[in-house]
N, C-alpha and C positions, 0 to 999 in steps of 0.2 A: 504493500500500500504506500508504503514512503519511500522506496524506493532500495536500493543497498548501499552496505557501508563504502565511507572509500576505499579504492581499487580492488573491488569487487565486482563482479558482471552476471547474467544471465536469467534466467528466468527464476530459481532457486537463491541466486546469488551464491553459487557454488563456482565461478568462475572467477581467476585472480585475473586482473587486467595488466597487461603489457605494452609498453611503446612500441609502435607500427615500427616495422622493416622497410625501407626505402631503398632504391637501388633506383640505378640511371646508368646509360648505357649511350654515349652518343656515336653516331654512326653516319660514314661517309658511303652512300645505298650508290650501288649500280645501276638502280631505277633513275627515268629519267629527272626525278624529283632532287634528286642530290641527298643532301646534308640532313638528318631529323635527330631528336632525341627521345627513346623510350625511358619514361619515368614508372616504375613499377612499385607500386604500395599495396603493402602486406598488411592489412588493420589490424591481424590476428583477431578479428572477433569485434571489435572496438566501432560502434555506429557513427562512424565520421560524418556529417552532416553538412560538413562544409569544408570541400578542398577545392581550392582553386589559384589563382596566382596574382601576386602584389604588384598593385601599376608602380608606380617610381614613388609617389606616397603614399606609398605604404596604405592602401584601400584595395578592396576586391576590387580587380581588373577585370577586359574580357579577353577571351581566349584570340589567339588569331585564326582568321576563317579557316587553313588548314589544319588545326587540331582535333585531333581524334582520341575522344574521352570519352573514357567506358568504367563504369562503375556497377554492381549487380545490385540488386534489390535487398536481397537475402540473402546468405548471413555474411554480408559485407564484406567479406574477406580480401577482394583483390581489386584493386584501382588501378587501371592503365592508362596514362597518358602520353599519347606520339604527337610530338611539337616539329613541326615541317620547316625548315630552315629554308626557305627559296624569295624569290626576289617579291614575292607579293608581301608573306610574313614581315620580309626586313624593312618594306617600307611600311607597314601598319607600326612597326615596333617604333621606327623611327619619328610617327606622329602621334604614340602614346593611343596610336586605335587598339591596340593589343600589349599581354604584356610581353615582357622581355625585354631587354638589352644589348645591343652592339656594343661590345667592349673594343674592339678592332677588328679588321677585315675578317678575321675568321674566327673572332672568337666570341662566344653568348652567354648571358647570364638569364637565370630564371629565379626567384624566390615563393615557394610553394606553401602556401597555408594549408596544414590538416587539423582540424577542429572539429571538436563537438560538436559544440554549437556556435553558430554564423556572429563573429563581434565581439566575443571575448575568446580568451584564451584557459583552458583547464589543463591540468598536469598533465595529461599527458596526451597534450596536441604541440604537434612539431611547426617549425618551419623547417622549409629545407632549400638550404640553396644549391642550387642547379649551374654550371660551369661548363662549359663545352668549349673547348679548342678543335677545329676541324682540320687544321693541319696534321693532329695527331691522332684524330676520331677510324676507329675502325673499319675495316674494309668488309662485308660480309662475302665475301667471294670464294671460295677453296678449289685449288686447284693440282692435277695431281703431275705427278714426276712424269718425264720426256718417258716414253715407252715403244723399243724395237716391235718391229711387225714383218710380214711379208713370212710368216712360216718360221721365222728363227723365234728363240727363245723369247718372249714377249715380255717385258719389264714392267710393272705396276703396282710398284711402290705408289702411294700418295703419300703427299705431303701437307701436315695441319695449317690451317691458317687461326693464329693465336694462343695454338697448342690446343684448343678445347671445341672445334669443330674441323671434322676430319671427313676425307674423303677416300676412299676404299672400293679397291675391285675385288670384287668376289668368285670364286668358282661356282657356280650355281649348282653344280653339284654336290659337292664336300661342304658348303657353306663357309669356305677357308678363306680368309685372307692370300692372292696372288702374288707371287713373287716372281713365276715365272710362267709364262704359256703361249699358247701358241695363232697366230692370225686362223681367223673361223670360230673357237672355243666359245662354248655359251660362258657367259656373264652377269656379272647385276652391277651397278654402281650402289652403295651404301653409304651413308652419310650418319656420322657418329656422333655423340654431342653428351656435355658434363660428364669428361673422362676424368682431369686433373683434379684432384683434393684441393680444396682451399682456392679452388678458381671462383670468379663473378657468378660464373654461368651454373655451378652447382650451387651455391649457396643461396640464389635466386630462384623465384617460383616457376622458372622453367617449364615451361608446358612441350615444344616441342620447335622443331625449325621446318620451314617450309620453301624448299626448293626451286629455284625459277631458272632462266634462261641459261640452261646448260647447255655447253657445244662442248663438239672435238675440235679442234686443232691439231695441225702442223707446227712444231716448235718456230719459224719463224713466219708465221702468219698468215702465209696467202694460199693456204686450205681451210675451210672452215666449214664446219656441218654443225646445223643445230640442231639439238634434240631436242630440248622444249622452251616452251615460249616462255614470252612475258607472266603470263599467267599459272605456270608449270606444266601445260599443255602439252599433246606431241605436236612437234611440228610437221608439217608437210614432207614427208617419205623420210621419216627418221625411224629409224630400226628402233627406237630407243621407246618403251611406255612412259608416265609419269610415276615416278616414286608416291606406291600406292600402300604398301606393307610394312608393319608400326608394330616395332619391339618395343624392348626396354631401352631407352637412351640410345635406339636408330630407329633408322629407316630404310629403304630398299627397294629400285624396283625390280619390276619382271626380268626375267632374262633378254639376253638378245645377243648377236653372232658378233663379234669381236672384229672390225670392221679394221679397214687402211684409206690412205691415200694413193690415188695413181704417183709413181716414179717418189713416192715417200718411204723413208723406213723409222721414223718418227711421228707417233701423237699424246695428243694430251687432251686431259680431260678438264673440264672446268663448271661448275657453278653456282649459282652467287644463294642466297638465303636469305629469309626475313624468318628473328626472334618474335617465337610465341609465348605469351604469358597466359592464356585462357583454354577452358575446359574446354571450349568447341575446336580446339586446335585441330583441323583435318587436313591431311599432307593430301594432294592432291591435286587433280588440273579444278581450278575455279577462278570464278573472278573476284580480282582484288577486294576488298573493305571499302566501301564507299568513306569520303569524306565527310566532313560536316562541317 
């Protein structure tokens, strides 16, 4: 009837209350959009009622048109917010229509209110300040090691991009990791993720990574085959399906015949990814997340 004691929670008031988990991730996307920031909040349980982001004094702001903020009804737990860095955002920011900060050519600031209730502050509502350098902001891309073909011994090693998303040919038979085989042999590409202890990507609410505009290559460039599209699609006469099948911390798709280049004895594999933080997380060909 009066509610429960301090730092206490839930329907019983058997629940001790915790400061929310906050993590940020800014990232330099292969999409044509560029530069964004994923801001990911963990309320653990906690009915924040009010997150959103501080204009320059210090007052709720409003978002800029390309923010995409996703919060669930019930039981709170996970707040996603993607902050679009492109020429529209920087000039809202720059006329105080949105929040955020140009600190220099590449670099942004954010200041994020999580609150209980909307105009004051309770123990345990954060702020949190948000920092992005794009000069050093991560590349979502993985791409794998140069790989002989033509019938000789076939080399495919990959190699991590950040150590904690990895990219991996498979025997589709043995379900082995490839170290060596041969032009024709079926295959899958596999894509691995929160392998390293004590990395961002484990300690975060990690839902899963989703796949896009993978090709083969020729090591210096001018062969190129894509396998799927913008969307993780297959593309137009690509032997390749869309990574459809979802273990534990991978993914994987179908098979397919272990292809070459005409007068090549070199390829490589590549591509790019977009971090999921929610339970609908589904790998597969669809179309992108509408803006808002």
């Amino acid at each position: 009837k009066f509610g429960c004691q301090n730092n206490w929670m839930g329907v019983v008031c058997d629940k001790e209350k915790n400061y929310a988990d906050v993590n940020y991730y800014c990232i330099n996307s292969p999409r044509d959009n560029g530069k964004y920031v994923d801001i990911i909040i963990n309320t653990k349980g906690v009915h924040y009622r009010a997150i959103y982001g501080l204009a320059t004094n210090d007052t709720r702001g409003d978002w800029c048109n390309s923010t995409i903020f996703n919060t669930p009804e019930y039981p709170y737990e996970l707040t996603t917010i993607r902050i679009h860095v492109d020429d529209n955002s920087i000039k809202q920011m720059s006329t105080g229509a949105c929040v955020g900060k140009r600190l220099s050519e590449q670099r942004f600031s954010w200041v994020i209110s999580v609150t209980e209730k909307d105009g004051i502050l309770l123990e345990h509502d954060l702020l949190v300040n948000v920092t992005c350098d794009f000069n050093d902001a991560e590349i979502l891309t993985v791409v794998s090691n140069k790989s002989s073909i033509h019938g000789e011994p076939l080399s495919v090693n990959a190699g991590p991009i950040q150590d904690e998303v990895i990219l991996q040919v498979i025997d589709a038979y043995s379900g082995e990791t490839v170290t060596e085989a041969k032009f024709g042999s079926t295959v899958e590409l596999e894509m691995t993720y929160n392998l390293q202890k004590g990395s961002r990507l484990r300690r975060s609410p990690l839902k899963g990574v989703l796949p896009y505009n993978c090709f083969a290559s020729s090591p210096d460039g001018t062969n190129v085959k894509q396998l799927l599209d913008a969307n993780g699609c297959q593309s137009p006469n690509s032997p390749m399906e869309p990574f459809t099948l979802t273990y534990m911390n991978k993914i994987v798709t179908p098979w397919f015949y272990l292809f070459s280049f005409i007068n090549q004895q070199l390829i490589t594999f590549h591509c790019s990814f977009e971090l999921c933080f929610t339970d609908d997380c589904k790998v597969g060909c669809k179309v992108p997340q509408r803006r808002r």
